[in-house]
ROSE-4610 file (N, C-alpha, C; in Angstrom, 1 decimal, always signed):
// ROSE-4610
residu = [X/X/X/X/X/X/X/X/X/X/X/X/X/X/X/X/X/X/X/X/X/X/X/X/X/X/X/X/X/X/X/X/X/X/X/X/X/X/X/X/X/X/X/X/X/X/X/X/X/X/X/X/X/X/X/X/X/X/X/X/X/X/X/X/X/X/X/X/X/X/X/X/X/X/X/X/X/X/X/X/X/X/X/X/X/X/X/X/X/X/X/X/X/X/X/X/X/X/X/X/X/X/X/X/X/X/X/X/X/X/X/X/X/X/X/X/X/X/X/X/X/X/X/X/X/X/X/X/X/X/X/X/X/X/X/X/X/X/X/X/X/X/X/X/X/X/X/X/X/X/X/X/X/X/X/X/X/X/X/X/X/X/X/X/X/X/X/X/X/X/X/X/X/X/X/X/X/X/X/X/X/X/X/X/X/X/X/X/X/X/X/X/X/X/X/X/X/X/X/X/X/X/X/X/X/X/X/X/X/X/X/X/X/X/X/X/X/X/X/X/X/X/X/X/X/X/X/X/X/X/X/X/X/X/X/X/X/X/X/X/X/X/X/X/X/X/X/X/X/X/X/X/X/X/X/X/X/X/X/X/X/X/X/X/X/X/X/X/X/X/X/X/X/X/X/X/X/X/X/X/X/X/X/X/X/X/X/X/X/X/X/X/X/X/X/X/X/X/X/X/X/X/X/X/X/X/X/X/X/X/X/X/X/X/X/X/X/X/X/X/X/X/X/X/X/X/X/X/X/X/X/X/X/X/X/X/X/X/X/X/X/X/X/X/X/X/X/X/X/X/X/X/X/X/X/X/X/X/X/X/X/X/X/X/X/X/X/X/X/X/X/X/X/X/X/X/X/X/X/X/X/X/X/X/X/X/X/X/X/X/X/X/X/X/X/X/X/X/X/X/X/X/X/X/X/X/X/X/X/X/X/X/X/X/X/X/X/X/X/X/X/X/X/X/X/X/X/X/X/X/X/X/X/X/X/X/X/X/X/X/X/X/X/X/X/X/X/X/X/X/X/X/X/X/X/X/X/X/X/X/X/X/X/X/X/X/X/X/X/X/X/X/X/X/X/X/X/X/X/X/X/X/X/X/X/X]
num = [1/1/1/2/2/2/3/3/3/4/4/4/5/5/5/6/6/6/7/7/7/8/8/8/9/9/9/10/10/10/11/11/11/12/12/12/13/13/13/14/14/14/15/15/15/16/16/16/17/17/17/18/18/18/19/19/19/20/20/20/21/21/21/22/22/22/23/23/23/24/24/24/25/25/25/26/26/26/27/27/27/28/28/28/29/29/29/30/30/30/31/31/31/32/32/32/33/33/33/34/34/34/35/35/35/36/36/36/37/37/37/38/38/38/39/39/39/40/40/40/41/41/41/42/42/42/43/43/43/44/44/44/45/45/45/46/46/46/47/47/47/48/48/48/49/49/49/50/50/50/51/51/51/52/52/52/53/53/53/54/54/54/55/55/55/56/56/56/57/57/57/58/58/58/59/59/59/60/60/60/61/61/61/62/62/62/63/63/63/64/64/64/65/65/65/66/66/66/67/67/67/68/68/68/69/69/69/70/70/70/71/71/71/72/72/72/73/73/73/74/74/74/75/75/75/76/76/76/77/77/77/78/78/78/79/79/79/80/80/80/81/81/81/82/82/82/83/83/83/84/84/84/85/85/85/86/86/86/87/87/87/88/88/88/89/89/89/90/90/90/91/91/91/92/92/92/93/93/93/94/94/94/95/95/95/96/96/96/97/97/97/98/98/98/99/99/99/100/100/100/101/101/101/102/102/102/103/103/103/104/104/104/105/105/105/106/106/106/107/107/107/108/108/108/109/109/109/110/110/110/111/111/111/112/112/112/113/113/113/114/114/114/115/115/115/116/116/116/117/117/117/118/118/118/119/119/119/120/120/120/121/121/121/122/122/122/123/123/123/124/124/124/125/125/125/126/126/126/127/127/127/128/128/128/129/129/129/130/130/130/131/131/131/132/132/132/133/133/133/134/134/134/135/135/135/136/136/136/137/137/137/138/138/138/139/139/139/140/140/140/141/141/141/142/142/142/143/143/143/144/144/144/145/145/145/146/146/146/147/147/147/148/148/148/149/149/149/150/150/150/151/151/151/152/152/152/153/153/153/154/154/154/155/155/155/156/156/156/157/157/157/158/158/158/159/159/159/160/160/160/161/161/161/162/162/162]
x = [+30.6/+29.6/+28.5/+28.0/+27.1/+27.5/+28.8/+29.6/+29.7/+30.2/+30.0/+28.6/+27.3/+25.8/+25.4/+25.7/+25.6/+26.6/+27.5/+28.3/+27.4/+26.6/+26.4/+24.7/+24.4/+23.1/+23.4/+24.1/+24.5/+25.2/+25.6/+25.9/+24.7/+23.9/+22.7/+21.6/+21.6/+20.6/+21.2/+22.9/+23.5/+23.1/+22.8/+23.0/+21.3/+20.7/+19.3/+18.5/+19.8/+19.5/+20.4/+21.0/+22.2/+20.6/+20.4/+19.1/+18.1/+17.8/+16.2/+16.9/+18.4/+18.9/+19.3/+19.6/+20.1/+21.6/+22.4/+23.3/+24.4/+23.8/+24.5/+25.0/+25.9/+26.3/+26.6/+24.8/+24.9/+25.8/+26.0/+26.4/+28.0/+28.7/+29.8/+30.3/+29.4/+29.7/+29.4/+29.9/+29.8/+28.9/+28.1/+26.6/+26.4/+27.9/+27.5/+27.7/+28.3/+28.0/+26.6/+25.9/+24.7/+23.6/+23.9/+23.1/+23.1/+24.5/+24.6/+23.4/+23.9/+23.7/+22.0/+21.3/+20.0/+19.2/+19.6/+19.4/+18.4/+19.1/+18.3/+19.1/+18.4/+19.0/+19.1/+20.5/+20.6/+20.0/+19.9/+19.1/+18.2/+17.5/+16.0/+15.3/+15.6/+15.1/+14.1/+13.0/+12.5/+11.7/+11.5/+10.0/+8.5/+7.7/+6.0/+6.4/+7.4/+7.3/+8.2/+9.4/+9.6/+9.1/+8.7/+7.8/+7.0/+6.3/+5.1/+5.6/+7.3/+7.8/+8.2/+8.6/+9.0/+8.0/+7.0/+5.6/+5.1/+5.5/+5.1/+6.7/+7.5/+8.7/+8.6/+8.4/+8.5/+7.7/+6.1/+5.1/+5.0/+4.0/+4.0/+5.0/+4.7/+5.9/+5.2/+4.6/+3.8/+3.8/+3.4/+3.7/+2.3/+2.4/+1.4/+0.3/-0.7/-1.2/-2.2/-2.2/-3.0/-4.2/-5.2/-6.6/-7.6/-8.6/-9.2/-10.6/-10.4/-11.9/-13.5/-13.7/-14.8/-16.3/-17.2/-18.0/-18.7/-18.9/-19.4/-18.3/-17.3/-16.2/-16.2/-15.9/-15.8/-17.0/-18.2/-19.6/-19.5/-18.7/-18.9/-17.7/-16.5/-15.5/-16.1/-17.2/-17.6/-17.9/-18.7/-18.5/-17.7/-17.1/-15.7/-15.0/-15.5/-14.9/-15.8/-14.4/-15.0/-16.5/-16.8/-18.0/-19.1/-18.9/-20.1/-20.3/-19.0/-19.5/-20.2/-19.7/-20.8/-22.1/-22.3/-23.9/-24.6/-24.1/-24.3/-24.7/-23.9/-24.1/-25.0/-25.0/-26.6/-27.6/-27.5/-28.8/-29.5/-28.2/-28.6/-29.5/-28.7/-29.3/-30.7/-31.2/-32.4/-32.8/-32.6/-33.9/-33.9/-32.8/-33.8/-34.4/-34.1/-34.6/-36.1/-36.4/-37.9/-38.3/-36.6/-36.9/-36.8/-37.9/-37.8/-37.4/-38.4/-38.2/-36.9/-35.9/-34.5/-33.3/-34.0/-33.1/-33.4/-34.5/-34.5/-34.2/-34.3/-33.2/-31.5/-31.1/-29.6/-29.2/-29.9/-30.1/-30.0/-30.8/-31.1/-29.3/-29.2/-28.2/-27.0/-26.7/-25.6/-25.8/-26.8/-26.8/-26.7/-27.1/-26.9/-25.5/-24.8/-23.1/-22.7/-22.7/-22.2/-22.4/-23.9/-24.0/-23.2/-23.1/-22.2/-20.9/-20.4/-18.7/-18.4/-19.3/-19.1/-19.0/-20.2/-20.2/-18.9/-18.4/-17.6/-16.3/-15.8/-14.8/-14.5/-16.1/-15.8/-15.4/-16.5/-15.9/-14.2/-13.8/-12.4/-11.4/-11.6/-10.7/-11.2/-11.8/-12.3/-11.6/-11.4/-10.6/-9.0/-9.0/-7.9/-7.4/-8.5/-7.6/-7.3/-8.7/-8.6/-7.1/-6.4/-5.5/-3.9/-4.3/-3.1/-2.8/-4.4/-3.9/-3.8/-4.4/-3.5/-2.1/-1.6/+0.0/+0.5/-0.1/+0.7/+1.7/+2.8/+4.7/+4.4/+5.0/+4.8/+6.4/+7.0/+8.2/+8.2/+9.3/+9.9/+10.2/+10.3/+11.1/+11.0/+12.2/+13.0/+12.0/+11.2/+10.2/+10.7/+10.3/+10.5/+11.3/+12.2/+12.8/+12.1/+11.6/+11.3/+10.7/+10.5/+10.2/+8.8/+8.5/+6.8/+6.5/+5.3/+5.6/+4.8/+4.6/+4.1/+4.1/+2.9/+2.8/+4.1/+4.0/+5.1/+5.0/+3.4/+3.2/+3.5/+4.0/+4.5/+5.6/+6.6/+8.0/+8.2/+9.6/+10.0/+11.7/+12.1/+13.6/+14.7/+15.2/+16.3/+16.0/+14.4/+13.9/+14.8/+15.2/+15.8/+14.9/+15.6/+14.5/+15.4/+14.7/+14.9/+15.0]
y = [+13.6/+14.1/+13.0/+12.2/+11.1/+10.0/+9.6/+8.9/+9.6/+10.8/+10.7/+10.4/+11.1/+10.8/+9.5/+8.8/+7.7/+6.5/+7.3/+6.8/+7.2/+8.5/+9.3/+8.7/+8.1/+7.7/+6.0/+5.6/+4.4/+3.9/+5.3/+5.4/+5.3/+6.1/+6.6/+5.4/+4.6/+3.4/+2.3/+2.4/+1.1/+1.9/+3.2/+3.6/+3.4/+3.8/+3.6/+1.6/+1.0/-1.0/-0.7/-0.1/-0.2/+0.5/+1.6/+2.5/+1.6/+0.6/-0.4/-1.7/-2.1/-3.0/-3.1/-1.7/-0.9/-1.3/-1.9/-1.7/-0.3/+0.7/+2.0/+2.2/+2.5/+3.2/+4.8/+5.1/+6.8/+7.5/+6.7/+7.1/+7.5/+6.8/+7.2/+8.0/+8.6/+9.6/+11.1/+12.1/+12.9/+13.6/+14.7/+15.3/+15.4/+15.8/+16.4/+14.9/+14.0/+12.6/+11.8/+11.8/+11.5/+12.5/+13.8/+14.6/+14.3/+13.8/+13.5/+11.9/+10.9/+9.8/+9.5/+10.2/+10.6/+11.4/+12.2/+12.9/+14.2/+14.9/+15.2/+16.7/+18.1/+19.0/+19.3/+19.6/+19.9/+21.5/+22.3/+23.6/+24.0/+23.4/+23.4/+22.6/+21.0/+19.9/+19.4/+18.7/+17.7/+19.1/+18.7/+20.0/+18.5/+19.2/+18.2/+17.3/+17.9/+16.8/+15.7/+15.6/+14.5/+13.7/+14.4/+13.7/+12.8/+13.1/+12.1/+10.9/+11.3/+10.2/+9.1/+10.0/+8.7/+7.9/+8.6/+7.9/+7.1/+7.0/+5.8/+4.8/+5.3/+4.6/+3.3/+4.2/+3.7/+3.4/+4.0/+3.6/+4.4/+4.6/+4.9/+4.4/+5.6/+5.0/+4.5/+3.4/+2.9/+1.5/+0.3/-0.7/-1.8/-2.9/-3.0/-4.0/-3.5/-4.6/-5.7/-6.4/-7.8/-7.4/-7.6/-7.5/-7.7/-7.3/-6.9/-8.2/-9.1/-10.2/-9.7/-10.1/-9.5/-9.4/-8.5/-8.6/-10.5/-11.0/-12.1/-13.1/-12.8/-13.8/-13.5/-12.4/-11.6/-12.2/-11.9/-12.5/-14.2/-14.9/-16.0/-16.4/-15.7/-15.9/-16.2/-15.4/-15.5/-16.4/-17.5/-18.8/-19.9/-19.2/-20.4/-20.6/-19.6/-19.7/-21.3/-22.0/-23.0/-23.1/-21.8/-22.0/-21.4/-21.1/-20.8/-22.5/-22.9/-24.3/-25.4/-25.4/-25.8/-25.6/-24.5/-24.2/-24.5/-24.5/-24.9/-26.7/-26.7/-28.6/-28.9/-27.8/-27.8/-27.9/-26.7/-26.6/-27.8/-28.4/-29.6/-30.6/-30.9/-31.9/-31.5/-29.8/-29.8/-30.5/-30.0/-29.8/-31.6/-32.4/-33.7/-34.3/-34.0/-34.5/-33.9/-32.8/-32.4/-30.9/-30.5/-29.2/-28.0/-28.1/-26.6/-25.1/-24.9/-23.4/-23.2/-24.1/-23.9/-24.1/-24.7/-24.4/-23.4/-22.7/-21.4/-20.1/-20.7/-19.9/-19.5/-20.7/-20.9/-20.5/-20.9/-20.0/-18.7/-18.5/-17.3/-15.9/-17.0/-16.1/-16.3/-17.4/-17.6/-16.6/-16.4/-15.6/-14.1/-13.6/-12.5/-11.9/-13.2/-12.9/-13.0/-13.6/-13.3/-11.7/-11.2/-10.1/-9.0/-9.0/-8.4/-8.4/-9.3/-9.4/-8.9/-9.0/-8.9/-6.9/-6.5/-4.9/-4.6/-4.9/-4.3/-4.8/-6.2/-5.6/-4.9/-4.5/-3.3/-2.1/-2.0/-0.6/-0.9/-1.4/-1.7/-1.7/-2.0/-2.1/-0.2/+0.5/+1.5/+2.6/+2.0/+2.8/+3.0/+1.7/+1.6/+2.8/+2.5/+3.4/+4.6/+5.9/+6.4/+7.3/+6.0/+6.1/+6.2/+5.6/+5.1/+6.4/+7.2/+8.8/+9.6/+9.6/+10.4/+10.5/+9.3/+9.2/+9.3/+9.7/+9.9/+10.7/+10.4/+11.6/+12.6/+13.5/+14.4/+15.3/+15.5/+16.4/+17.0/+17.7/+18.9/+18.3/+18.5/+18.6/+19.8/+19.7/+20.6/+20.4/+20.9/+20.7/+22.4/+22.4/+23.5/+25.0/+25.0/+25.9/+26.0/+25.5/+25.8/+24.5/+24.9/+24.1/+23.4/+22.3/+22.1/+20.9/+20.8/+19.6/+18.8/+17.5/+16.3/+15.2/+14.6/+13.2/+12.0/+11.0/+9.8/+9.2/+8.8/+8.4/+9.2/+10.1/+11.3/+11.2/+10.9/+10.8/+9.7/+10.5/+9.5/+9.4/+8.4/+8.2/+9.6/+9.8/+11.2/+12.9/+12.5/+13.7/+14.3/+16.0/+16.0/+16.8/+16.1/+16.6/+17.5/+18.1/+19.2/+18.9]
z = [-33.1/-32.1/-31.9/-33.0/-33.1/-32.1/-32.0/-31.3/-29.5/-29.7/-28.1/-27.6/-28.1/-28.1/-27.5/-28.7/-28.4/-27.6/-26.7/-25.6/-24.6/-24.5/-23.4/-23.3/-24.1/-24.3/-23.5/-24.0/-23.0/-21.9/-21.6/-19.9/-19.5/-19.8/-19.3/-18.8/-20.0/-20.1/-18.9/-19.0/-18.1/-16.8/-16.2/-14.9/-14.7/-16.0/-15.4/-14.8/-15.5/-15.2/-14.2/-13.1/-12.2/-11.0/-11.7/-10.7/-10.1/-11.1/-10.8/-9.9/-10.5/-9.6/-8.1/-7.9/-6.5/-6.1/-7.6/-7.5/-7.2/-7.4/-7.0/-5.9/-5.5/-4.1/-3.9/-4.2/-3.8/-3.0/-2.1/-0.4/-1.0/-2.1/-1.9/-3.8/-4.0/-5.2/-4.9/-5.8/-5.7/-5.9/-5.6/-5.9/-7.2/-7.5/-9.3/-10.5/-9.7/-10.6/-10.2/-8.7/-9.0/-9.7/-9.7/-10.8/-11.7/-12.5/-14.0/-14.3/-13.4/-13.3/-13.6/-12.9/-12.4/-13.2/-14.1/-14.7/-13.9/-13.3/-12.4/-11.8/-11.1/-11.1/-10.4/-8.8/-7.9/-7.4/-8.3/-8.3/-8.4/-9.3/-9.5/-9.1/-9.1/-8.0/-10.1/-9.6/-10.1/-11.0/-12.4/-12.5/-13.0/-13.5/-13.1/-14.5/-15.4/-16.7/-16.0/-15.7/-14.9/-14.0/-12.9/-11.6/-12.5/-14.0/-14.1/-14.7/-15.2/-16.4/-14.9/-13.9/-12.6/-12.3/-12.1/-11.7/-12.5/-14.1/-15.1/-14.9/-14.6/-14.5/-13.6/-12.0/-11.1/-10.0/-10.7/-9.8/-8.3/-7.8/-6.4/-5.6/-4.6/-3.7/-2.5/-2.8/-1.0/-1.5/-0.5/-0.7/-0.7/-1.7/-1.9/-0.7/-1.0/+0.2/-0.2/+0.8/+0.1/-0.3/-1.3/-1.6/-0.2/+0.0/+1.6/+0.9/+1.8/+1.5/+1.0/+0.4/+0.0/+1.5/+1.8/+2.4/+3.0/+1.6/+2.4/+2.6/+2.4/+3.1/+4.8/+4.7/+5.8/+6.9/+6.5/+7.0/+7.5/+6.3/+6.6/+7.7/+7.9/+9.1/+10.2/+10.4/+11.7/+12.2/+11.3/+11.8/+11.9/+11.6/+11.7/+13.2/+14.4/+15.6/+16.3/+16.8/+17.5/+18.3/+19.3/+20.1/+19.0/+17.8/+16.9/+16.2/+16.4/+15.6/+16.6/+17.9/+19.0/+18.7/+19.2/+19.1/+17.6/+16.7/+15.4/+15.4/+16.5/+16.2/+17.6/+18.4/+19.8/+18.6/+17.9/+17.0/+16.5/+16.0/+14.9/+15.9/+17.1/+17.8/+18.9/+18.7/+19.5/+18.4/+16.9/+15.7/+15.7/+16.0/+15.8/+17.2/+18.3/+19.7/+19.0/+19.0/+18.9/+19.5/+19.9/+20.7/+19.5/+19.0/+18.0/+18.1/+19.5/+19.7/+20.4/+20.8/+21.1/+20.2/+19.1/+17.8/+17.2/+17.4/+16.6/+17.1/+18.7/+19.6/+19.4/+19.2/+19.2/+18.1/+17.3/+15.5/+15.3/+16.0/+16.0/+16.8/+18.0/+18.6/+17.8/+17.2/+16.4/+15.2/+14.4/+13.3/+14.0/+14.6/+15.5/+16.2/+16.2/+16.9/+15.6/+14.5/+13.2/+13.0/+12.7/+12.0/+12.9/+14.5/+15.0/+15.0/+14.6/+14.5/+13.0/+12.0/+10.4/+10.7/+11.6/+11.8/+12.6/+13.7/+14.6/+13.3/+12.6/+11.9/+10.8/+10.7/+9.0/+9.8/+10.8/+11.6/+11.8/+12.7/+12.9/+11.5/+10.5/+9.2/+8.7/+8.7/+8.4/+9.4/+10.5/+11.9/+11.3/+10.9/+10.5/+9.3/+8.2/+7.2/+7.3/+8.5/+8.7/+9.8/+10.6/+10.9/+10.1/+9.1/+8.3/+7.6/+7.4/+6.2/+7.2/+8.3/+9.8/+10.1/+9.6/+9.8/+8.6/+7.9/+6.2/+6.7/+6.5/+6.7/+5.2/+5.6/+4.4/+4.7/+3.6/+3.5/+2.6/+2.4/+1.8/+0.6/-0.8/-2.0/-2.5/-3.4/-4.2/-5.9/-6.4/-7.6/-8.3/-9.7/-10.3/-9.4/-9.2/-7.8/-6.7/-6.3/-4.8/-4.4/-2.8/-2.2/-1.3/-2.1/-1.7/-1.0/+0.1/+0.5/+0.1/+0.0/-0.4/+0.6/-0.1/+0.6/+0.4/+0.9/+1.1/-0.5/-0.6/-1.7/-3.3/-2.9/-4.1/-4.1/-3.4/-3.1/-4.2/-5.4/-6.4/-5.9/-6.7/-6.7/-7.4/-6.7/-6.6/-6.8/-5.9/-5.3/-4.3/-4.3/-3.0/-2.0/-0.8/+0.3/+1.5/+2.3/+3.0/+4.0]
């Protein structure tokens, strides 16, 4: 008995290194061999002790995104546009001709088209996220017998869906 156990215990382990590799070809086994494979119940579906062991297994299911620049990066982009570096270098050359109050003009508008662009892209990245959980897809799974729906990002590997 110890012996089959531990046959059945290392099928289990090679299908779970076959699971992560995506070597499997679901598409062409039977329901009741990917149930075995999977460890997993075509009748009852997933119950909450598993879903959490997938979720330490296998992490969310959404993809990761680049880190978002910090505020004064962000701030400081703005002058990086060529006609901000113009007027930047107008400035330089009122402030030594002798024309003061037109460098503190041009100063002034350049810092001003900064603080405006730094606001219109927080707004715009903020537009954004609000869009992105607008389109959150949400389906059907099969969880402790029945059927509930969930977000994308809840969705684990050999959930069944509806």
């Amino acid at each position: 008995m110890a012996c089959i156990r531990e046959h059945v215990q290392f099928r289990r382990t090679k299908c779970e290194k076959q699971m992560r590799g995506g070597a499997m070809k679901w598409y062409s086994m039977k329901p009741e061999e990917v149930e075995y494979k999977t460890n997993s119940n075509i009748v009852k579906g997933l119950n909450d002790k598993n879903v959490k062991k997938r979720l330490g297994t296998y992490g969310p299911n959404k993809l990761k995104e680049a880190p978002r620049p910090s505020a004064i990066a962000t701030f400081l982009a703005q002058f990086k546009d060529f006609m901000v570096l113009v007027l930047l270098a107008a400035t330089l050359v009122s402030g030594l001709i002798g024309e003061v109050l037109d460098a503190i003009t041009i100063m002034f508008i350049v810092l001003l088209n900064g603080i405006l662009g730094y606001v219109q892209e927080r707004k715009a990245e903020k537009s954004l996220d609000a869009l992105k959980e607008l389109s959150s897809p949400q389906m059907h799974v099969l969880r402790n017998e029945e059927w509930v729906r969930i977000l994308h990002q809840k969705l684990y590997r050999v959930m069944l869906l509806k």
